[in-house]
C-alpha positions in Angstrom: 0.0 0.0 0.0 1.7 3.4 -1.0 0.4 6.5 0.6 0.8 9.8 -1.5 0.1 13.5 0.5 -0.1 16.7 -1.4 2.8 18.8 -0.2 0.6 22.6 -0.3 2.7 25.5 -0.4 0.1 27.5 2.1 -0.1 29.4 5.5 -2.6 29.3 8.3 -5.0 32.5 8.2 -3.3 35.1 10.1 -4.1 35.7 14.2 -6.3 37.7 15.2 -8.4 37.0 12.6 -8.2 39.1 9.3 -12.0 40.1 7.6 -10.4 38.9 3.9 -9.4 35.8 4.9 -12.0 34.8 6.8 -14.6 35.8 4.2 -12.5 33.7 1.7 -12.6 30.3 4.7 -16.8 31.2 4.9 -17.2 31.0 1.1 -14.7 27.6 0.8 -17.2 26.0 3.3 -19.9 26.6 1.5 -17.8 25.5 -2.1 -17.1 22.7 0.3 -20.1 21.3 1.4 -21.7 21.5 -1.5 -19.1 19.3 -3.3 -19.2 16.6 -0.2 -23.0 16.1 -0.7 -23.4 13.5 -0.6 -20.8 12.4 1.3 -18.4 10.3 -1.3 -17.1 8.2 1.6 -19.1 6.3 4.7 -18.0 7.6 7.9 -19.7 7.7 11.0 -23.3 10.2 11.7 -22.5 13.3 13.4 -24.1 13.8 16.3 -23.3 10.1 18.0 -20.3 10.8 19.7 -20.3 14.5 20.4 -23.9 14.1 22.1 -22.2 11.8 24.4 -23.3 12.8 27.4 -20.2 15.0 28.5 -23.4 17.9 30.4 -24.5 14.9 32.3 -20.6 13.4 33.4 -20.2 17.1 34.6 -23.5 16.8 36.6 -22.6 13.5 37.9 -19.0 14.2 39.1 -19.5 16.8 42.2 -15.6 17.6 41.5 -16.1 18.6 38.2 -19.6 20.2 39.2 -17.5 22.4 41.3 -15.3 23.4 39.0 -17.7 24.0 36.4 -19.6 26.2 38.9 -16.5 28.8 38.6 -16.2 28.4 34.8 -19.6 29.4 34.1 -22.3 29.6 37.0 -25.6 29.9 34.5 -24.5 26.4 32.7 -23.9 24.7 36.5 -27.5 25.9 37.5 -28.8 24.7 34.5 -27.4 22.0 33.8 -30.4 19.8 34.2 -31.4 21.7 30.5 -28.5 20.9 29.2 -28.1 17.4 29.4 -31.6 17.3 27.8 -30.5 19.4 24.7 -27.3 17.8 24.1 -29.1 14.4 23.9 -31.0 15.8 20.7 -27.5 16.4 19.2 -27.5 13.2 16.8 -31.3 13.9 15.6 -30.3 17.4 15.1 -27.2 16.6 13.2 -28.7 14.5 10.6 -27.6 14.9 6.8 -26.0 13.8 4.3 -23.0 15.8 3.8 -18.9 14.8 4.6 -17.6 17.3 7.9 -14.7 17.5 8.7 -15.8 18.4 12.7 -12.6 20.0 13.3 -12.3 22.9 11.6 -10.0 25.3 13.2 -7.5 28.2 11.8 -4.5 25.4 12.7 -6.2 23.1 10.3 -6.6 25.7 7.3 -4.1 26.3 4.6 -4.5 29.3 2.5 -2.9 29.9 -0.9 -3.0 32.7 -3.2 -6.0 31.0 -4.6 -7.4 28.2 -2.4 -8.7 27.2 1.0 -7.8 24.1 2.1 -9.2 22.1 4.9 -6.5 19.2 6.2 -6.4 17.0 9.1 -9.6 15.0 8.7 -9.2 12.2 11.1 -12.8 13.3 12.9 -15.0 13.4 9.7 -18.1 12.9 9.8 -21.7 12.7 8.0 -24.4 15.1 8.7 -25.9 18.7 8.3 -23.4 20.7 5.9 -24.0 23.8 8.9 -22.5 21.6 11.8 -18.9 22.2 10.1 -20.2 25.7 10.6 -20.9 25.4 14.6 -18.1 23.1 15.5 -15.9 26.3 13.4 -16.8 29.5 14.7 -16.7 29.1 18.3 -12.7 29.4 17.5 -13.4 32.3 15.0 -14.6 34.1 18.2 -12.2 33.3 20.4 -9.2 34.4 18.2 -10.4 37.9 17.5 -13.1 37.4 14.8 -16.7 38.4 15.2 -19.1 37.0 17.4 -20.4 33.2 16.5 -23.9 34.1 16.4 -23.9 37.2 14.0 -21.6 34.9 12.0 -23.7 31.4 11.3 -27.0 33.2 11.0 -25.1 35.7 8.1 -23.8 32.5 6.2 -25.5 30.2 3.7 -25.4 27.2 5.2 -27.4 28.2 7.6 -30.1 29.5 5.5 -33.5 27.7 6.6 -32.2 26.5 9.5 -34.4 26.3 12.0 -32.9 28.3 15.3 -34.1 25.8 18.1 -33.1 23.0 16.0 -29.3 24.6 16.2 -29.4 24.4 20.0 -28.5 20.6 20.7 -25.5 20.9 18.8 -25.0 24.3 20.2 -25.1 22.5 23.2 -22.4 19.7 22.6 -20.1 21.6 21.1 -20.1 23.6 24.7 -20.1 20.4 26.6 -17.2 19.1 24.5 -15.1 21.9 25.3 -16.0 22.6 28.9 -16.1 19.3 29.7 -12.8 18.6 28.4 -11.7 21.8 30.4 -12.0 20.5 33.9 -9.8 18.0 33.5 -5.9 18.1 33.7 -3.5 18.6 30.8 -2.7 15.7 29.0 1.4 15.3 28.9 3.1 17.9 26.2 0.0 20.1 25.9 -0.1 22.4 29.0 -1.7 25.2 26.8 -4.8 22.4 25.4 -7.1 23.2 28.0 -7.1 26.8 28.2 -7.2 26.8 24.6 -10.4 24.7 24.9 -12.2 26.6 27.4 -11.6 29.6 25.6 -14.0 27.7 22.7 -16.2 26.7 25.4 -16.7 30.0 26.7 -17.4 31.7 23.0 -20.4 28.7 22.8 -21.8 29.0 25.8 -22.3 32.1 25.3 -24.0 31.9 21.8 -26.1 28.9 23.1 -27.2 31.3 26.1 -28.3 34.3 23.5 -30.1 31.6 21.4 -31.8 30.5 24.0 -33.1 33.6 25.1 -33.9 34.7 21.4 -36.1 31.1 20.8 
């Protein structure tokens, strides 16, 4: 078996985020998506392992309750609501379209005429605007507009229905928080705070679309 990679002669956008570059990122998911529906390989439905619970190991572990009680006070006090939304994440999720799920400036190359998306080991099939949830939490965090103003702007989220967003919403938070009360895994002291950072920015969305639904 021979494995052949592309060498691409491309940077990462620049930090904080610049307005050209991530209009030109928007407009390549949306290129993207539409040329990964269907999705041309099988890989596993979205949904099934981010809704995994991650609100309801939070609740369960009074440690981690604690800690998540200083990280963000509203989600601890409701966290009972939480759990319930991130179960719907999988239903919510559902399409037909190849994500990559881990779509972050680190894992964008730009050229002086292409985006490119690399680093794919998480793909997954589902709703072509999940790419678009999982994304702009980091968008936020690293000096780009807010998330919300963002997703609603883009097409992929045209017709969207807003409550129907709020499971993954909610996962995406869980993810991130979840993984944030936990220590540093060897060689990646900076991983958590980087995390909770992305936690923060969807929390935060998830609170204002809840208040908006």
């Amino acid at each position: 078996m021979i494995l052949a990679l592309e060498n691409i002669d491309g940077v990462n956008p620049a930090l904080p985020w610049r307005g050209d570059q991530l209009l030109q990122v928007l407009q390549a998911l949306t290129a993207t998506a539409a040329r990964l529906t269907p999705s041309p390989v099988s890989a596993p439905r979205a949904g099934a392992n981010e809704g995994g619970g991650h609100w309801s190991k939070l609740a369960a572990d009074a440690d981690r309750l604690g800690r998540l009680h200083q990280i963000d006070a509203w989600a601890a006090a409701n966290v009972t609501k939480l759990v319930e939304l991130e179960e719907g994440c999988e239903a919510a999720s559902r399409g037909d379209t190849l994500l990559h799920m881990d779509i972050r400036a680190d894992n964008i190359l730009l050229t002086d005429e292409r985006v490119f998306f690399v680093d794919w080991p998480h793909a997954e099939v589902g709703a072509a605007w999940v790419d678009l949830v999982w994304f702009l939490p980091s968008v936020g965090m690293q000096g780009g507009p807010p998330p919300e103003s963002l997703f609603w702007s883009h097409p992929l989220a045209a017709g969207v229905d807003r409550a129907g967003v709020l499971p993954v919403l909610a996962a995406v938070a869980a993810f991130m928080i979840d993984a944030a009360t936990q220590p540093p895994p060897p060689g990646l002291p900076s991983l958590r705070t980087f995390q909770l950072a992305q936690g923060r920015q969807a929390m935060a969305w998830l609170r204002q679309t809840i208040d908006s639904s």
